[in-house]
N, C-alpha and C positions, 0 to 999 in steps of 0.2 A: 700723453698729455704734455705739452708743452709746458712749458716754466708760467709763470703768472708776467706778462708783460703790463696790465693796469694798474699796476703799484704804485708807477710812479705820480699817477695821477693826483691832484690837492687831496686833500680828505674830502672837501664839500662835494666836487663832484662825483669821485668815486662813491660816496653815499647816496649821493642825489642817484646816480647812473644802479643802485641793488634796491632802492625805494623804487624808482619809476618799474623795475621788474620783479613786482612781487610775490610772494611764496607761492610753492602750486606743489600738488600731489595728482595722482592718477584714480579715473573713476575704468579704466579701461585693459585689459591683461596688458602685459608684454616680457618679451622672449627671457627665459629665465630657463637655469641649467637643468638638464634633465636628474632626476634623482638617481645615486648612486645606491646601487643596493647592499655594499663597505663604504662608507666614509671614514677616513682618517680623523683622528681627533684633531682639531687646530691649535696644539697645546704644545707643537713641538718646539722646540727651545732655539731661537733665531742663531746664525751664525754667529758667535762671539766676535764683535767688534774689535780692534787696535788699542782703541783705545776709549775710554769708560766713555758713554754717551747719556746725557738727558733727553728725553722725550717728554716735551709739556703738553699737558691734557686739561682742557679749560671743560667746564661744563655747568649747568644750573641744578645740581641732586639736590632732594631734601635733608633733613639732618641725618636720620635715620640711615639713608642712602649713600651721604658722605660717609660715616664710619665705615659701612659696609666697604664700601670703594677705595678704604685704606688698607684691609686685607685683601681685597683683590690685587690690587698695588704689588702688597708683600709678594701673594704667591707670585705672580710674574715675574718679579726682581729676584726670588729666588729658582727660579726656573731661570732667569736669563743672568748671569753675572755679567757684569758691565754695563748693565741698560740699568740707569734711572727713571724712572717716571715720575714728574714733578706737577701736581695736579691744581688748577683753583679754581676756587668754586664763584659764581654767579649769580647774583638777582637775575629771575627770567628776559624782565623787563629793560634789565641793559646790555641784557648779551649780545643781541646783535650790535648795537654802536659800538660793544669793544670788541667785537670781531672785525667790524669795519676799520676801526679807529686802528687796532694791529696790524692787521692790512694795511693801510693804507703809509703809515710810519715804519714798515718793515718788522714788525714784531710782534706779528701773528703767531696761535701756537701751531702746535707740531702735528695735533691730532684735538681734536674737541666732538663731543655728544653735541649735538646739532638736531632740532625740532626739526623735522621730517618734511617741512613745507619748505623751507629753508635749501636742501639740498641741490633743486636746481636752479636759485637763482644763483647761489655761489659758483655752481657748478658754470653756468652762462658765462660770470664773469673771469674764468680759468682758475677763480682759485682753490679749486680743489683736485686732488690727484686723482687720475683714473686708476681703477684697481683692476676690473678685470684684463685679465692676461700680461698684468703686473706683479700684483701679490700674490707671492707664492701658495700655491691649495684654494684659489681664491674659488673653484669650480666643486672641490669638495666642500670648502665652508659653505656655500652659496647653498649645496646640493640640499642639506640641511634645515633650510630656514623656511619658513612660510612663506609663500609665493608674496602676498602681498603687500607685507614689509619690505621685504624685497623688491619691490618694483618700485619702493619711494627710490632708490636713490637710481633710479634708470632717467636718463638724458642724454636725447640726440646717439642715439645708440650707444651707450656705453655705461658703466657702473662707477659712481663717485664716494660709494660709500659702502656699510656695512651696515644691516639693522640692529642696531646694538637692544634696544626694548620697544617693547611694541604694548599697543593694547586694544579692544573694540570694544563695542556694546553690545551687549544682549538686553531680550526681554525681563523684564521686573516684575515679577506678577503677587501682589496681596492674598493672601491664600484666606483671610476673614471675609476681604469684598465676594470671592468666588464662592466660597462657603455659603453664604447668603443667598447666594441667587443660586443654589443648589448646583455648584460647579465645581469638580477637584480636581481639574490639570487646565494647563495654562493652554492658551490656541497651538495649535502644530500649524496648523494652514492659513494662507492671510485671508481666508474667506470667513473662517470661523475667528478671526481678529477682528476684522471690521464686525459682526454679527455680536462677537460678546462684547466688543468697547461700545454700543449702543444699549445690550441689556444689562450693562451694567451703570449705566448712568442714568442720573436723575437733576436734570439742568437746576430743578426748583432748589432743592438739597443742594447745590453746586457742588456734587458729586459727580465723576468724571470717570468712564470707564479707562480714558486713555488720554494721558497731558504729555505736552512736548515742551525743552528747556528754551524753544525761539525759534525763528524762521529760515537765522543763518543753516549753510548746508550739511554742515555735522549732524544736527538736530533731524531731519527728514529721511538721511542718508542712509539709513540698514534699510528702511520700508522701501525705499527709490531703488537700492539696488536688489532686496531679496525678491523685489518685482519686472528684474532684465534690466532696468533706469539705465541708460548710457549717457555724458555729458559729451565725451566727441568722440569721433573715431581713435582706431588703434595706433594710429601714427599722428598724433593730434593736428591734424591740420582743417578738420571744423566740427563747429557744430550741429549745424544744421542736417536735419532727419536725425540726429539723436541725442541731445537735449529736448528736443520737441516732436522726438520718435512716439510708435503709440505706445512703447510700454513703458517710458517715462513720463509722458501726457496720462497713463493707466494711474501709475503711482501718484501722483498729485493730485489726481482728479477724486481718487479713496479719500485721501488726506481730507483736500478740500470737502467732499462730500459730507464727510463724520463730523466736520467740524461744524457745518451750516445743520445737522442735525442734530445739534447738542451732545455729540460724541466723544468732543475731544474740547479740553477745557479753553478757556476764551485767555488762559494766560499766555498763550506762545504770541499774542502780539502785546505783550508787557502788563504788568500788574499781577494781581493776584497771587495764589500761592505757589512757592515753588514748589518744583517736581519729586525734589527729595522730601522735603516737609508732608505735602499733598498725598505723596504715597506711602510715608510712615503712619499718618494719623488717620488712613481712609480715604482720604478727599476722591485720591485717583486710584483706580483698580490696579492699573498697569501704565509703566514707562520702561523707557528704552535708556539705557545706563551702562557706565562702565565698572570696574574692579574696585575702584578707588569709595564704590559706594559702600563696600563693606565697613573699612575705615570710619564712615562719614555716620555711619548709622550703632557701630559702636561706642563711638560719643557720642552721641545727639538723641539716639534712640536705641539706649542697651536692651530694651525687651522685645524689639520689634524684629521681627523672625524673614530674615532676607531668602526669599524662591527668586530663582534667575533660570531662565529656558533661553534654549534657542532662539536666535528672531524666527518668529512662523515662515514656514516654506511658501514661494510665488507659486505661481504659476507653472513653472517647471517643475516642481517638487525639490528644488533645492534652496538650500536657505544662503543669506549672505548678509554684512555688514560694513562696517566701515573702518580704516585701520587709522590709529592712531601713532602716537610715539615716539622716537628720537634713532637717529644712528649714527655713527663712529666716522667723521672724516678725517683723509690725510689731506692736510695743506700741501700744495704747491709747490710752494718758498720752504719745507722745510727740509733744511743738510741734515735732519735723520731721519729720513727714508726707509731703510731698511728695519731700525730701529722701531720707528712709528708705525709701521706695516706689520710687525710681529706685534705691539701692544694692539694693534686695531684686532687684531688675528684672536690674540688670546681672550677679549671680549666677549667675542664670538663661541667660544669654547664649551662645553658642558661644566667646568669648573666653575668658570665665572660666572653663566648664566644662572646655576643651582645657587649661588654664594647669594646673589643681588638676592634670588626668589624670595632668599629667606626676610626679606625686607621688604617686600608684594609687588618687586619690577616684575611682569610679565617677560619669561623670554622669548627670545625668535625661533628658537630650537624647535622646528616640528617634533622630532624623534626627542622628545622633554615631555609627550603625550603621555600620560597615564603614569612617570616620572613618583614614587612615594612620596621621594624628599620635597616635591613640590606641595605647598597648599593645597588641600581639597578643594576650596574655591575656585582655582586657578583651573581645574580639568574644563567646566561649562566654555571659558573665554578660549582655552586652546581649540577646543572642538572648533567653536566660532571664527578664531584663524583661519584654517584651513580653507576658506572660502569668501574671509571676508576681503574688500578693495580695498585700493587706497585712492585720493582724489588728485585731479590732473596736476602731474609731475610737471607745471608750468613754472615761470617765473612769473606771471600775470595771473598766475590762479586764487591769488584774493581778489581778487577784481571780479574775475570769472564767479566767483564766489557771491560777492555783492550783487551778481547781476540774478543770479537766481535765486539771491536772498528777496528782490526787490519783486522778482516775478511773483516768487509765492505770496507773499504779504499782499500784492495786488487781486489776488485770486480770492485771496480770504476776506477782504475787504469788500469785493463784489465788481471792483474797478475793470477787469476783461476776465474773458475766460478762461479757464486750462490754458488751452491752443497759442490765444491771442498771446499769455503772459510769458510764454515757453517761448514762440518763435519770436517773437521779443526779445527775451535773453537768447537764445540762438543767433539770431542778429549783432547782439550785443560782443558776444563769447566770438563771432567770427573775424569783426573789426580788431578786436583783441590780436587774435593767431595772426592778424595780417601784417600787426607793426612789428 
C-alpha cells in the first residue's frame, strides 16, 4: 500500500471526500485464509528497535474496558522492551472527525480500534496500511479468527485491518411467555419461528410473540441471512437478483407477513415499548439481541432469567447472523510500522483476547470456542460466529443501508410489495456501485 498521498488535502474537503463515501460492511463471503491446523501464537516479541519507539493507539473503550487495556498495554511493553504504546481514549461520537482532523494535519495515530463499517472507507481513501503479505504471521493470525469479522476489513482485494472484537445476535426467548402456551425450547427452524411468534401473541393484550429494535438493517439481518438474504454479489459490483433475489424477497416477505398478522409488534416503525423492556416484562415472547444485553438486564431487570439460542436454522438447515464490532488499523503515515504491526499482532493474541473477555469484549479467536476462562454466556455468541456475516465492506454502505431501510418500512406500511420495494433498493444500491 502506498504512503497516504490525500493528506495534503484542506480538512474540509478531505472530510467532505470520507462523508460522501460512507461506512460499508459485507453481507457476502470472501477469500480468507485456509485454516492452519498449528497456528503460532501471535505473541512473539517484535524485533527490538534501535532505538525506544511510541506507538499511539486511539480508541472509543468503555471505562471498564479502559482499565482493562492498561494491562494489556503492560503485558506487551513487557514482552516487547523498547515499544511504548501510548493510548487515548474517545467519545464514539467524535472519533471519526478526530481521525479525519489527524489525518488531514499530519497527526493521525499510529494504530486505532476502528468500528468495522469504517474500515473501508478509510481504506478507499489510502489511509490505512495493507497487512496481508505485510505483517508478519498475518496468515497464521488470520488462520484463527472467525471468517466474518474477518471479512470486515477485506477491500478491493486486500486486508486493512485485524478484527480486534467482534460481536452478533442471537435469539432471546422468555421462557414464562413459552411456558404459558405449553412450550419449553425456543424455535430451532425458521418455520417453527414464524408458527410460535403468531401463537404466542395476542394483538388485543399487545403482547407480541416477536418485536424488532427498527427497520434500519442490523435489526432484520440474522432473519435475512439465516434465510440465504444476499445484498450483492461476491465482488460487489451489484445488486440486482440479490437484494431482490427470491431468498431475500423470502425473508422479508416472513417479516412483512408476521407483522400484517399481528405477529410482530407495531413498534419497529417507532413508538411503543422497547425490545429490551417488552421482553423483560412479557410484552414480547422473543427478540433478537446482542451480549451487551446481559449487562443491560442486570441492572434494569436483576430477576429476570436471560435464555439465548441460536437464531433458528433457513431453509438449508443452517443458521447465521449478523457481525458486529471494531478492529485494529495501522495508519499509513505512521514511521512505526514495524512497531504498530506487532501492537496490532498482539491484540490478536489469545492473551489479549482472554484479558479484554474478562471485561465481556467478545473475542475473534475461533479456537477461544469452549475456552473456561471465557464467560459462560459468551459460548451461545461464539457458536453464532462461526457462521454469522458481516454487511457490504463498501464505502457507501450506509446509504446502501438507508435504501433498504426505506424499502422495508415501505412494505410494512402497505406502500408496494416485497418485489416492488427490494428491486427498488436494487436499483437504488446499483447507482450507488456505479459512482
Amino acid at each position: 500500500m502506498k504512503a497516504l498521498t490525500k493528506l495534503a488535502l484542506p480538512v474540509s474537503l478531505l472530510v467532505l471526500a470520507l462523508i460522501l463515501t460512507a461506512c460499508g460492511q459485507k453481507a457476502t463471503p470472501v477469500p480468507a485464509p485456509a485454516p492452519a491446523t498449528t497456528a503460532p501464537e501471535a505473541t512473539t516479541p517484535a524485533e527490538q528497535p534501535a532505538e525506544p519507539v511510541v506507538v499511539t493507539y486511539w480508541h472509543t473503550m468503555s471505562d471498564p474496558e479502559t482499565a482493562q487495556l492498561d494491562k494489556v498495554v503492560a503485558a506487551f511493553e513487557a514482552a516487547n522492551p523498547g515499544i511504548t504504546v501510548k493510548t487515548t481514549r474517545f467519545a464514539y461520537d467524535d472519533f471519526k472527525s478526530a481521525l479525519l482532523t489527524g489525518m488531514a494535519g499530519g497527526s493521525a495515530p499510529d494504530t486505532a480500534r476502528m468500528d468495522i463499517a469504517w474500515v473501508p472507507e478509510f481504506a478507499n481513501q489510502e489511509a490505512l496500511m495493507q497487512l496481508d503479505g505485510v505483517l508478519p504471521g498475518f496468515d497464521e493470525i488470520t488462520a484463527n479468527v472467525f471468517p466474518g469479522p474477518l471479512s470486515t476489513n477485506f477491500w478491493q482485494g486486500h486486508y486493512y485491518g485485524l478484527p480486534q472484537n467482534t460481536n452478533t445476535q442471537v435469539l432471546l426467548w422468555n421462557s414464562d411467555n413459552f411456558a404459558a402456551a405449553g412450550l419449553s425450547e425456543p424455535p430451532a427452524t425458521i418455520d417453527e419461528f414464524a408458527k410460535e411468534a403468531c401463537d404466542l401473541s395476542d394483538p388485543a393484550k399487545e403482547q407480541y410473540g416477536y418485536a424488532l429494535g427498527g427497520t434500519y438493517f442490523w435489526a432484520p439481518a440474522p432473519i435475512f441471512y439465516t434465510m440465504g438474504g444476499q445484498i450483492v454479489d461476491k465482488d460487489i459490483t451489484t445488486a440486482d437478483g440479490y437484494i431482490n433475489g427470491p431468498n431475500s424477497v423470502a425473508a422479508f416477505s416472513l417479516l412483512t407477513d408476521l407483522y400484517n398478522q399481528g405477529c410482530i409488534s407495531p413498534n419497529l416503525l417507532g413508538g411503543g415499548i422497547g425490545t429490551a423492556d417488552g421482553h423483560a416484562t412479557g410484552k414480547y415472547a422473543m427478540i433478537i439481541d446482542g451480549p451487551w444485553m446481559v449487562d443491560i438486564y442486570k441492572g434494569n431487570y436483576p430477576d429476570f432469567q436471560v435464555n439465548f439460542a441460536l437464531i433458528p436454522a433457513g431453509p438449508d438447515g443452517t443458521t447465521s447472523s449478523v457481525v458486529g464490532g471494531e478492529d485494529v488499523v495501522v495508519f499509513a503515515s505512521s514511521e512505526q510500522k514495524d512497531a504498530a504491526m506487532a501492537w496490532a499482532s498482539f491484540l490478536l493474541s489469545q492473551e489479549a483476547q482472554k484479558m479484554m473477555a474478562e471485561v465481556g469484549v467478545i473475542p475473534t479467536r475461533a479456537d477461544l470456542i469452549g475456552d473456561p476462562a471465557l464467560p459462560a454466556y459468551f459460548d451461545i455468541f461464539l457458536q453464532q460466529l462461526q457462521t454469522a456475516q458481516a454487511r457490504v465492506p463498501h464505502p457507501r454502505w450506509s446509504d446502501m443501508d438507508g435504501a433498504i431501510n426505506n424499502a422495508f418500512q415501505r412494505m410494512l406500511r402497505g406502500d408496494q410489495t416485497v418485489q416492488e420495494a427490494l428491486d427498488q433498493a436494487a436499483s437504488e444500491i446499483d447507482q450507488m456501485l456505479a459512482q
